[in-house]
Phi, psi and omega in degrees: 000112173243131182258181176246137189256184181197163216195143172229204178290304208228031140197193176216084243237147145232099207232105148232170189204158179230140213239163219194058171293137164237150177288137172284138182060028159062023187275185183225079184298301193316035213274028158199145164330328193262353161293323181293296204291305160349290204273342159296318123014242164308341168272333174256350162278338163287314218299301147329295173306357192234321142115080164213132152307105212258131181294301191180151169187158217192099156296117126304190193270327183233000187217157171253160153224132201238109153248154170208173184232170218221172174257171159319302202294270323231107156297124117355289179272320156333316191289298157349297193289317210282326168299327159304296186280340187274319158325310207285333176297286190278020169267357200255321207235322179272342156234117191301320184320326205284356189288322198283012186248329194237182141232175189049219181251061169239127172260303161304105178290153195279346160262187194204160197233142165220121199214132177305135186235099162320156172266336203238139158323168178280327167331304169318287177304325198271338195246359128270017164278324201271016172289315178320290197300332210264016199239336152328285195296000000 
């Protein structure tokens, strides 16, 4: 099984995840290319300070998709919170028209979907972990 690694002082990892935003109430604030372009942006300029990679990430017209790959160290829900909020301010303040889509200070819903994006299936992986034991005997 060969992963593509990533090597720190004291380990060796391999952690991406693909993150999942919707605009609250599913509107479809993302409506023009340069909002889009905008907020992709505003994501690669976090990205260093949050301590993530960003792999590929692509706006819908109402949802983001984020894959990056991440460290041991890396908070997770920090990261998260801080692409939320620093998006939403500043997508809120350089294009105003979105107000007439949203109200109040929310851009985002509040939840969010976050999933481990494996190099291998989980399948793959379960049958050389359950592989281990027969190399025992």
């Amino acid at each position: 099984m060969k992963y593509k690694l990533d090597r720190s002082a004291h380990s060796v990892f391999a952690l991406s995840y693909h993150l999942v935003i919707v605009v609250k109430y599913r509107r479809k604030a993302l409506y023009s290319h340069e909002i889009r372009e905008r907020l992709k942006d505003i994501v690669w300029d976090l990205s260093d300070d949050l301590g993530i990679e960003v792999v590929a990430h692509e706006p819908a017209d109402d949802h983001y998709h984020l894959l990056f790959k991440a460290t041991p160290k890396t908070n997770l829900v920090n990261a998260v919170n801080v692409i939320k909020g620093v998006s939403s301010r500043r997508l809120r303040q350089e294009f105003p028209a979105t107000k007439d889509l949203l109200w109040g200070n929310s851009f985002w819903s509040p939840s969010y979907f976050l999933a481990t994006s494996g190099q291998v299936s989980l399948g793959a992986l379960k049958e050389y972990v359950d592989s281990q034991e027969e190399r025992i005997e």
